[in-house]
C-alpha positions in Angstrom: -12.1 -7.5 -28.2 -8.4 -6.7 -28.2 -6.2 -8.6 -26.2 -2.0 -8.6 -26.1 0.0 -11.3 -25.0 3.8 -11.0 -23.6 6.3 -12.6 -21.3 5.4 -9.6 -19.5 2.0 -9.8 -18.9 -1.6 -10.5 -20.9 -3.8 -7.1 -21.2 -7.4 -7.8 -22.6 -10.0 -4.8 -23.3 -13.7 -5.8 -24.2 -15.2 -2.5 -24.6 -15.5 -1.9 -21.2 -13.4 -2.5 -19.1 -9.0 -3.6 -19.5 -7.9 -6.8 -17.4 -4.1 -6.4 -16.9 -2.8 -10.0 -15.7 1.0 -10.0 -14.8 3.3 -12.6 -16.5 5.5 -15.0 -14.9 9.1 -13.6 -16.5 11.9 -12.5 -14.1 11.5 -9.0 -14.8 7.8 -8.5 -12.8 8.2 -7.7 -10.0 7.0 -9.2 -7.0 4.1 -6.5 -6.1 2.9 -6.7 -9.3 3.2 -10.2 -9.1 1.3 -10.3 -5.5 -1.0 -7.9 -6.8 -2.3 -10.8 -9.7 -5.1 -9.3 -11.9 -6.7 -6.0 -12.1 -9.8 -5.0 -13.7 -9.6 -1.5 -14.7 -13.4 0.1 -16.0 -12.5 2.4 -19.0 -13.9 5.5 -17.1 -11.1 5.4 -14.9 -8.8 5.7 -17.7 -7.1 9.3 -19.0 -5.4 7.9 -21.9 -2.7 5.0 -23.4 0.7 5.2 -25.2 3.2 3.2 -26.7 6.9 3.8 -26.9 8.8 1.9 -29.4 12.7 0.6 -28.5 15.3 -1.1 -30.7 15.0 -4.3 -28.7 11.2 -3.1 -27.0 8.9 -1.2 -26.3 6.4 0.2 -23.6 2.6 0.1 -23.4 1.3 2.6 -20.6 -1.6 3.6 -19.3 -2.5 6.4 -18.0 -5.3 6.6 -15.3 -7.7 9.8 -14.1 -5.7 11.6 -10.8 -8.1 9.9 -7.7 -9.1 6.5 -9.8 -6.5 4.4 -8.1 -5.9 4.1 -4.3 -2.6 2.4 -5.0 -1.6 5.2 -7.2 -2.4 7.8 -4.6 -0.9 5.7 -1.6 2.6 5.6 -4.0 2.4 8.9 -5.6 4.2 8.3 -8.7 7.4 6.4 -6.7 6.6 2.7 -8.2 9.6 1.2 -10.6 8.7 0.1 -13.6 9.0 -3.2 -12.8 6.7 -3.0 -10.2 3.8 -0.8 -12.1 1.2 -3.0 -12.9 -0.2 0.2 -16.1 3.4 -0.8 -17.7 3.5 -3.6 -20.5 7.0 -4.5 -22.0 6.2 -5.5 -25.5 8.3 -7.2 -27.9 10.0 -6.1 -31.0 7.6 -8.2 -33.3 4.8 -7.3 -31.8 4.3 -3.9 -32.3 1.8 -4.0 -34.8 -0.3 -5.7 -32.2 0.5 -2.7 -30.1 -0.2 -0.2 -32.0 -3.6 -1.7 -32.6 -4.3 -1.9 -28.7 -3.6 1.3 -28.7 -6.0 2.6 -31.4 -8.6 0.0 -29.6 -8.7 2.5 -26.0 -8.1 5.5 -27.8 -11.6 4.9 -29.9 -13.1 3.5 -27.0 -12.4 6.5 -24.8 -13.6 8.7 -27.5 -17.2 6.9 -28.2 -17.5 7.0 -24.8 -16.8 10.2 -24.0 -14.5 9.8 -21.3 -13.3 13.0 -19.5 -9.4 13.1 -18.8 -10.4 15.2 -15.4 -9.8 14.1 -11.8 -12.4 12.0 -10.0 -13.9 12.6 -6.7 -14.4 9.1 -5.5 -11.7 5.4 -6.1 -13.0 3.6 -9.5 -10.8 0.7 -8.2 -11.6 -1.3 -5.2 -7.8 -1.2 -4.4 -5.9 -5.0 -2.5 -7.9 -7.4 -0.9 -8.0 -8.0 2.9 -7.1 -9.6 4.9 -3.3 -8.5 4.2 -0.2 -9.3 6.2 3.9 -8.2 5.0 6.7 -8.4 6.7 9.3 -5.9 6.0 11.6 -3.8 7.1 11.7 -3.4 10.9 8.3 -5.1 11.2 4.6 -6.5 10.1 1.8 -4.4 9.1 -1.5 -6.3 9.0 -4.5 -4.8 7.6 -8.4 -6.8 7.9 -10.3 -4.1 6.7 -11.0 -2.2 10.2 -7.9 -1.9 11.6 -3.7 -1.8 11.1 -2.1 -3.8 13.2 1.8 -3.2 13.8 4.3 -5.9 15.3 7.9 -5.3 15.7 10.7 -7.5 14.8 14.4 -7.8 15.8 16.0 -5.1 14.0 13.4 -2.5 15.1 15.4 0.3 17.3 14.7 -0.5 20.9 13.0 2.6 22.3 10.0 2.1 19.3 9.8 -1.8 20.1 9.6 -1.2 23.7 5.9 0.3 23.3 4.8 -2.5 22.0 2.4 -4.2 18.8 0.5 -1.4 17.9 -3.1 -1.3 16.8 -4.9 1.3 15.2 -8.5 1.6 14.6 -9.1 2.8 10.8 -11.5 5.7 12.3 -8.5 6.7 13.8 -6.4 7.3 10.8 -5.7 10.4 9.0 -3.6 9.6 6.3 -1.1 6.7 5.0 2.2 7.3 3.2 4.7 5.1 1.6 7.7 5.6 0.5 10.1 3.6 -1.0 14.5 3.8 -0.5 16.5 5.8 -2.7 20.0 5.9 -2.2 21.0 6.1 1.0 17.8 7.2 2.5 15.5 4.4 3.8 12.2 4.3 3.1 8.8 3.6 5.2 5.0 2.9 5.4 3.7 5.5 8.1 -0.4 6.0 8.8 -0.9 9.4 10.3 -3.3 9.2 13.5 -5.6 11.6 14.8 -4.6 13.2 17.7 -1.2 12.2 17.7 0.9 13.6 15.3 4.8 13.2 15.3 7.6 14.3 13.5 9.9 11.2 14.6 11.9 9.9 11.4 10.1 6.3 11.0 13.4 4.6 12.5 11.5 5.6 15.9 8.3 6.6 15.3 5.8 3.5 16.7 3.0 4.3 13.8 5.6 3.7 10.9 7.8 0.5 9.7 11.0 1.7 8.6 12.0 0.1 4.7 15.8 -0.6 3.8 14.8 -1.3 0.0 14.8 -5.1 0.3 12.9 -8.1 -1.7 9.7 -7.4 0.0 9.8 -3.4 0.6 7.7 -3.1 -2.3 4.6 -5.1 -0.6 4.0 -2.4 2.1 2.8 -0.8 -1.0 -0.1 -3.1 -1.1 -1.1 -2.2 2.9 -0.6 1.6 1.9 -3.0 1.2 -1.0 -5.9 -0.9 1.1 -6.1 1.3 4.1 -6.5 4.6 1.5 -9.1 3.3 -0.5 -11.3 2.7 2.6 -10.4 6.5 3.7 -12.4 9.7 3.0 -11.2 10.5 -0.8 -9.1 13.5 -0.6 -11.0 15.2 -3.7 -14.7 14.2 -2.0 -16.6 17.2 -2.1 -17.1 18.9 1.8 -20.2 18.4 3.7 -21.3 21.8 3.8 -21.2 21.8 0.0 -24.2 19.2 0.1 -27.7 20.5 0.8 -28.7 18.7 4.6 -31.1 16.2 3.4 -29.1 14.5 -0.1 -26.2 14.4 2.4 -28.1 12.5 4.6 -29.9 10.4 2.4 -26.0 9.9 0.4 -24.7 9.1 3.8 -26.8 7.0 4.5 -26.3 4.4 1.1 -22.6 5.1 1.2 -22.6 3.7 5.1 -25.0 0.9 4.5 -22.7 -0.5 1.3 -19.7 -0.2 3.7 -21.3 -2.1 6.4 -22.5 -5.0 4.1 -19.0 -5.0 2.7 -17.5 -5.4 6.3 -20.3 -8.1 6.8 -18.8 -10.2 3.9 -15.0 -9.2 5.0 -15.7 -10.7 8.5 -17.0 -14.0 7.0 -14.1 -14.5 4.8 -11.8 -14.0 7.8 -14.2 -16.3 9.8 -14.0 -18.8 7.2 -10.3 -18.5 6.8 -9.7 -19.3 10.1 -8.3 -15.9 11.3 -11.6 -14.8 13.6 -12.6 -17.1 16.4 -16.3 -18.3 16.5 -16.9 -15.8 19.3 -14.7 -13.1 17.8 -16.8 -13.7 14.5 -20.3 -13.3 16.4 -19.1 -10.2 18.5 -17.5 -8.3 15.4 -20.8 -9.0 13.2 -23.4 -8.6 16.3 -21.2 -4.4 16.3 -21.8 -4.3 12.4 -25.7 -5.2 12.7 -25.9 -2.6 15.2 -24.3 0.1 13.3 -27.0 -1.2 10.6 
């Protein structure tokens, strides 16, 4: 096992798998922070660096293009702050480093791990139930659908429709997009059937983001809602032969299902779902079953 301690953060790799737990200093930042610990398999990695400084240096990883939902959702726009595959390392710790380093790099070797794009998510991406507040409103997300509420800065004409919620069937495609200078950023789901080319000041399927404190979350909605989305590299229907697609189908909708099941009863338990809203939304899963 090799394992690396900082103010930053503790990363740990057993062969397997690296679990990446952020620190508590001042410089995480708070969606690495909310996103706590990550368990990434070593198949879903490309490869690992380390960059010396006078004062520090940086460990990064470096994960196959499809492995990570919150990688797609962002696209390469997190700050380094907020990138939970960064690790500020200290001066005197190099060595140790170094040695991490060497430790993945063998690993990924003996293993015989390609550096190629994957067709499926190797991470699960946030849990759900999930709820931030942001910008010019909420975005909730319980694993089946987005729900939208609007708060007193939202532009009239986009609060006057209304909390919106959309079914995840009905969702395309989720962006983020964080604020850079004077453009404001925003978390928009793309649904089917009703496209728009509204800026996401007044666009009622988008919050718009002024790059404050808690921006950054929406991040953690984006990333949820893709990983339970269609994979954008998944290989067409038409390119499976009839019967493995149904029999394929047929596992991949069952494990969804019994993941639902178990999503349900944590909201149950947690208090979110009524009794009767619990028994309605499970008697609809046991159906599709």
């Amino acid at each position: 096992m090799a394992e690396i301690i900082q103010r930053d953060g503790t990363w740990t790799f057993d062969g397997d798998a690296l679990r990446l737990v952020p620190g508590r200093d001042k410089n995480v930042g708070l969606l690495r922070r909310s996103l706590g610990e990550l368990a990434v398999p070593l198949g879903a990695l490309a490869g690992i660096s380390f960059e010396q400084g006078r004062k520090a240096g940086r460990l990064r990883l470096r994960l196959r293009d499809g492995a990570d939902p919150l990688l797609h959702a962002t696209g390469g726009r997190l700050t380094d702050s907020a990138d939970p595959y960064q690790l500020t390392v200290e001066s005197d710790r190099y060595g140790v480093a170094e040695y991490f380093v060497d430790e993945i790099r063998n690993a990924l070797l003996l293993d015989e791990v390609p550096t190629t794009a994957v067709d499926r998510y190797l991470l699960p991406g946030p849990a759900v139930p999930l709820s931030v507040s942001a910008g010019d409103g909420t975005a909730s997300f319980d694993g089946e659908q987005v729900r939208l509420e609007w708060n007193w800065k939202t532009e009239e004409a986009k609060a006057a429709s209304g909390a919106r919620t959309l079914a995840l069937a009905d969702i395309e495609a989720v962006e983020w997009q964080p604020s850079a200078g004077l453009e404001n950023g925003h978390l928009r789901f793309t649904v089917r059937g009703a496209p728009t080319k509204a800026p996401p000041k007044y666009d009622p399927n988008a919050v718009e983001l002024w790059g404050f404190k808690k921006d950054p979350l929406m991040a953690l909605v984006a990333a949820a809602v893709q990983a339970r989305l269609p994979h954008p590299s998944a290989p067409a229907p038409r390119d499976t032969p009839p019967e493995q697609l149904t029999a394929a189908g047929d596992g991949a909708d069952h494990d969804a299902l019994l993941r639902r099941l178990r999503e349900l009863g944590e909201l149950h338990k947690s208090g979110i779902l009524t009794e009767e809203e619990f028994a309605l939304a499970k008697q609809a899963v046991l159906r599709r079953m």
